[in-house]
Every structure is written in C-alpha cells, then in structure tokens.
C-alpha positions, 0 to 999 in steps of 0.5 A, spaced: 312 331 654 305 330 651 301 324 651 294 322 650 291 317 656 285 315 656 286 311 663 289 317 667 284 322 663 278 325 669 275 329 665 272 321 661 265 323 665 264 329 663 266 327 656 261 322 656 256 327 660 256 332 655 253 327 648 248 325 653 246 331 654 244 333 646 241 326 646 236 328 652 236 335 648 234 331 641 230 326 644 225 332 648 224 336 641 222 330 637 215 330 639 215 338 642 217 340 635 215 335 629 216 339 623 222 343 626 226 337 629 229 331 625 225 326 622 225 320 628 228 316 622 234 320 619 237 322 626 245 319 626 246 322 633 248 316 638 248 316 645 256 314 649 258 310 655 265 306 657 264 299 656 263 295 651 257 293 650 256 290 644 248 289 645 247 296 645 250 297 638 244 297 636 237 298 640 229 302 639 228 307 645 221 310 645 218 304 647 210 304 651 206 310 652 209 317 653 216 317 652 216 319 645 216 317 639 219 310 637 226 311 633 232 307 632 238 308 636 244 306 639 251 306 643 258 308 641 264 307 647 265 314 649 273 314 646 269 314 639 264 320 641 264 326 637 265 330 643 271 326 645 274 328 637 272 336 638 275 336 646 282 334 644 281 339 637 278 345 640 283 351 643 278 355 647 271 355 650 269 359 645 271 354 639 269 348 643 262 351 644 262 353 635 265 346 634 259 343 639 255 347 635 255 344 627 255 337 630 250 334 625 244 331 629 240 328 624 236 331 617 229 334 617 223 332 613 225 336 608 232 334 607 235 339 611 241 338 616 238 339 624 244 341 628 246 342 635 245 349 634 238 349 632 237 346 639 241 350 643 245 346 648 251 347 645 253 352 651 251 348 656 255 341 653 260 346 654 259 347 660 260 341 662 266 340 660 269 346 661 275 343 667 276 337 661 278 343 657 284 344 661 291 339 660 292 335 666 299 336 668 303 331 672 310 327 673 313 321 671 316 317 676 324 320 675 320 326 676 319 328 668 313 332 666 307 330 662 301 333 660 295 328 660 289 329 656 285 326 651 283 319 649 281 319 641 282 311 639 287 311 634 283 306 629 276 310 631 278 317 631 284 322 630 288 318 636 292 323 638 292 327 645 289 335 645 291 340 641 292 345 648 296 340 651 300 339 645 302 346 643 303 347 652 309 342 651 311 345 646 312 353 649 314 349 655 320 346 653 326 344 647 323 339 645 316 336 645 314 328 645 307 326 642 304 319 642 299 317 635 296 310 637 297 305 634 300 304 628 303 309 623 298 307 619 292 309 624 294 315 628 301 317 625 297 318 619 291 321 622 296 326 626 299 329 619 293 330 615 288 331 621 291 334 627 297 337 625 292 343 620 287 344 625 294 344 631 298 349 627 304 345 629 307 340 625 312 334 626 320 334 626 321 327 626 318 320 628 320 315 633 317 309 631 316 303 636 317 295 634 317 290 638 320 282 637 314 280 639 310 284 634 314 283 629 313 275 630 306 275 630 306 278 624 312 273 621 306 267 623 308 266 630 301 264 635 300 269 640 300 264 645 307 262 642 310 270 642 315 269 648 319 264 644 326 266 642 325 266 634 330 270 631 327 268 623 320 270 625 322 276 626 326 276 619 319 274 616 315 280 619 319 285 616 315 287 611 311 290 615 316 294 619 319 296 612 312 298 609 311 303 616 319 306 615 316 307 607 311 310 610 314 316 614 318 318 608 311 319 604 311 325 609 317 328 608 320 327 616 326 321 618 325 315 622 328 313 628 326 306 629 325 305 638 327 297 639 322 296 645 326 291 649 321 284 653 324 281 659 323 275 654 326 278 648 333 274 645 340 280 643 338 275 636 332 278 636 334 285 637 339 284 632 335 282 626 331 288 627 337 293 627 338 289 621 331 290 618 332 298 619 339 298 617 337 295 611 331 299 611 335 306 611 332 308 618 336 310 623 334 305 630 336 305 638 334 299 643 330 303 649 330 298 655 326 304 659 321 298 662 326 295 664 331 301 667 327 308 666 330 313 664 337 311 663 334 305 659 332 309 654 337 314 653 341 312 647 334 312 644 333 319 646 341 321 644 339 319 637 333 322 637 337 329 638 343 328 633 337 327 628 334 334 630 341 337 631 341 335 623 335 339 622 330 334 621 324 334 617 318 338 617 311 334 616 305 335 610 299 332 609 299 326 604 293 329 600 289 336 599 283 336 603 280 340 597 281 333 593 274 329 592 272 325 598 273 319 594 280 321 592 282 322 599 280 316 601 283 312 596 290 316 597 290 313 604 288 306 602 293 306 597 299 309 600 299 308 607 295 301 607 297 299 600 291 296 597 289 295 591 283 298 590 278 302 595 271 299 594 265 302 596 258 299 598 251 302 595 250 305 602 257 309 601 255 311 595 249 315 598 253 318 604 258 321 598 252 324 595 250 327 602 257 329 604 257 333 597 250 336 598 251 339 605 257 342 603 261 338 607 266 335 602 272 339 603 273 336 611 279 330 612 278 323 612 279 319 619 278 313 616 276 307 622 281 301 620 282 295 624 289 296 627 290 289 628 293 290 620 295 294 614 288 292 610 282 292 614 282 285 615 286 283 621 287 276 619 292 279 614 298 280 616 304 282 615 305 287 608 298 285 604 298 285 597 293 286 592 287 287 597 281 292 597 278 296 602 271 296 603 268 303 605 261 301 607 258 307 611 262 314 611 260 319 617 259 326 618 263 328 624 262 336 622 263 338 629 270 335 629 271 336 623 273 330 619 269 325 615 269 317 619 269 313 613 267 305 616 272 300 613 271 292 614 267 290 621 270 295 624 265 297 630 265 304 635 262 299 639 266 294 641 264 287 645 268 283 650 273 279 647 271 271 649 275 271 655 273 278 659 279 282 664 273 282 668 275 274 670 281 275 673 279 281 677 279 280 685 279 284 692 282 282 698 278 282 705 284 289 705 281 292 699 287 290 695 285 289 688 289 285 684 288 283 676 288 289 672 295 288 669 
C-alpha cells in the first residue's frame, strides 16, 4: 500500500526549508551580483509555509534601508511548492539535486533564464532533504503496511505520493494500492499523464471512491442538508458519477466503483449507486471499512482482484507530450472536464510565447482546477455542459517537470474559509486537546 498523506508526512519542515532556502540564496545575489542575477522585476520564484495566509499571496520585501532592492514577492502553501513536486519525482539524490538545479527562479535583463544552478544551492536544497527523500514505512491498525510519503495537493500539483515510495510497494508485494487525490479529474489524470512516465510504472486498474453524500450534493442537496436520507438526489447526481466512469475508460484501464458507506447512509441510497455503475458498464462494491476495517472492505478487495485475475488494463496517457501546450491543455479540458472550449487570457498568451522560447514546451501540464467540479467554476456541479476553461497564467515548474497553467480563481495560496478550524479547537488543563476531527 502507498499513499500520499500530508498530515503524517515529518519531512513537511524540511520541504518548506528547502525553497526558503533558494529564496534567502536569490535574494543575497540580487544586489551582489546585478548584471548576472534576474531583474528584481522578472523574478517568479516565491517563498512557502503551511498556512493559509491569504494576505501573504502577494507582498513587497526589500523595504528601508539595507535589505536589498524593493521587489514583488510573495507566499505559496508549501503542498504547492515546486520542491514538494520534485521530492516526490525524484528517484535518487542525484536526480533531485539535477531537478533542483533547473528550477527557473526568474529571467535576466537581457531575457535569459536564471536557474537555481546559477546560484549554486541546489546541493545544500538537497541536503536538507535528504531524510525527506526516503518512504516512511508504517502499519495500519489491522497491522497492514503503508508507505507514507509526499504531499503534492491534487488540484495544485501532480497529487499523488512519491515515485520511491510507489515503486518500493510495488517490489514489496502482489499488489500495489496508490491514491490520486481528489477527483479523477484532478489527481487520476494527472497520475496517468505525469507521474505514471517519469515513475516507469503504469496502472492495472482504478478504484473509483463515490460517496451518498457527494452524490447529492451534486444532485442540488445543501451541505448543511447532506445527512438526510434522499435516494432521488442521489439519482440526480449521476452525471457526475457517470462522466468520472467515462473518464477511466479514456485511459485504457477498468473501473471498480468503491461505494464509501456513512453512518447516516440509507441501503436505498447504496442501491441507487449500484444502479447508476450497473448502467454505467462499471463493476462496483460497498466498502464499509470506517465502520468495520478490513473486513468491511473485503468484497471490494475481492472484486478488485477478479478484475486483476482477468487481466486488467494497462494505463497510457491521454495525450503526447510533444503536442503543442495549447493542444495539451485543450485535451485535458475537453476530454476529462468536458468544456466547450479552452479561453486563454492576454497573459496566458505571453506565457505560451515564453515556454516556447525557453524550450520548455514539450513538458506535461499539471493543470490547477478547483476540485469542488468538473469546470473550474465550483458553483457548477454536476456534469456541465457548454462552459469554458479560462487559462489566466501558465508556470513553468522546469524542476518538477510540468508546466501549471492556473485555471478559473484557483489560488496556491489558499485563505481561511469564513468559520476557521482553529475556533473549535481546545486543550484541557491534562493537556487533551479536542476539536481536530
């Protein structure tokens, strides 16, 4: 078992060290060396932490005498920090030092790319991660093993664990169970067409996770009114259900749909899933694990097998990497989120130029999208139809290896919602802390 887990992820400090570190590096040069580092203004090299901060999306440093000249800069959360991408892409200490290397901090005055090799940090970046490199490997508690490692957000980055720790479950059982997060939109695609070719593994099937209560809220149902029984709400979000099962089959590998049982969950509501995948072609299991562990997930994990033992699939990309960046972007937006059309923005534009300029064009996209829908408006749920995609900015992450075009308001930075976690937080003069469920 391999997973991605941010939470149980130690090696969180260490990744957030390490940018940090080329931004103290870029900063130090800037008045040292003028002519040879980038222009204060074309620098795109951000600095990270692990909060949400939404003031510090944007900020100026270099303010009052003798730190440096003025410049814009700002904060990404750490999950969407390059370093984050190249940690859980890299196979060696070696790789992620070259990977390290080609991160494009910004361009010079006379337009040439400025890399973290042309500071000369990338092997102390390294080095700060070099226990971070390695899988954790731990147990559930039925006494199953898991390789914990990495923290990539889904609709920020390439949202899958570490190559290491995937291809290390891979020699150390049968059978290998990764996790893309979110969406299949989101991480599943981005697993296929990203992590899958740099990994040199590819996937025999998907396990697809649907919910009652997902499946309602897309079927109109408030938030606030998921836990009522509502069997034909269920009904009415099948589109997106069905659009997710389309979805697989695009990339050559069978689906087995996991129906995720709730306490408050209705059998009529299981049923009208199991009807949506019957009709859908898409074989499909209760797991009840939260409620019994293992043993509530076994005719899941039985199912999941038959379709092995047939032979499965074997996963391949949607699209050619040699393909033009706007021909990438426009596959992914039609084919897996079904937009109309892809729009891109005056700035977009001038990124393309850029990326084609530098050479940089033949990398994957890793395309930022809310994961609250299929389009990259969370307001549209369930299956939209005739919506574009607006593409405002597209980064170069030349390090990780993929290019980040920003879709709709997505943000690496994200805010507190209006109600934060941190108000129903408490310790208890025993030092029990409560409220972080």
């Amino acid at each position: 078992l391999s997973i991605a887990l941010v939470g149980l992820c130690t090696a969180l400090p260490a990744v957030a060290a390490a940018p940090n570190l080329v931004s103290t590096s870029l900063d130090n040069a800037l008045p040292i060396d003028p002519a040879g580092s980038p222009s204060p203004g074309r620098c795109y090299w951000k600095r990270v932490m692990d909060m949400n901060d939404r003031s510090l999306r944007d900020i100026v440093i270099g303010l009052g005498e003798k730190n440096g000249p003025p410049r814009e800069d700002g904060f990404d959360i750490t999950a969407a920090s390059e370093i984050m991408a190249i940690l859980c892409l890299s196979s060696s200490y070696g790789e992620l030092k070259e990977r390290i290397g080609r991160i494009l901090l910004g361009k010079r005055a006379d337009g040439s790319p400025f890399l973290v090799s042309d500071l000369g940090v990338q092997n102390a970046a390294a080095a700060l991660l070099k226990d971070a490199l390695l899988p954790n490997l731990v147990q559930t508690t039925e006494g199953g093993p898991a390789l914990i490692h990495g923290g990539p957000f889904a609709n920020i980055a390439q949202g899958a664990n570490s190559v290491l720790a995937t291809n290390l479950a891979l020699r150390m059982g049968d059978i290998a169970v990764t996790e893309a997060g979110f969406g299949f939109d989101l991480g599943a695609e981005k697993f296929f067409d990203i992590v899958s070719p740099y990994g040199g593994f590819a996937p025999d099937m998907v396990v697809l996770v649907a919910t009652a209560r997902v499946l309602k809220m897309h079927g109109g149902v408030n938030k606030k009114e998921l836990d009522a029984p509502d069997p034909e709400a269920v009904r009415r979000g099948a589109e997106n259900l069905v659009k997710h099962i389309e979805n697989i089959g695009k990339f050559g590998v069978p689906a087995l749909v996991a129906i995720n049982a709730f306490p408050g969950d209705t059998p009529e509501e299981h049923a009208a899933i199991a009807d949506i995948c019957a009709d859908a072609g898409a074989a499909f299991a209760l797991s009840e694990h939260f409620a019994r562990g293992g043993e509530g997930a076994a005719d899941l994990a039985k199912k999941a097998m038959e379709i092995l033992d047939a032979g499965g699939g074997k996963g391949a990309p949607l699209y050619d990497w040699k393909a033009s960046v706007e021909e990438k972007i426009e596959t992914v937006a039609r084919q897996i989120y079904g937009a109309e059309a892809v729009d891109f923005t005056t700035a977009a534009k001038r990124d393309i130029k850029a990326i084609v300029a530098g050479g940089y064009d033949g990398l994957p996209v890793c395309i930022a999208k809310t994961q609250s829908s299929l389009s990259d408006n969370p307001q549209l749920l369930g299956r939209p139809k005739d919506f574009l995609v607006t593409v405002r900015r597209i980064v170069i992450n030349a390090g990780a290896g993929f290019l980040v075009p920003l879709t709709g308001d997505i943000m690496r930075m994200p805010g507190l919602p209006r109600v934060p976690s941190a108000l129903n937080i408490d310790i208890d003069d025993d030092g029990v802390i409560s409220g972080l469920s």
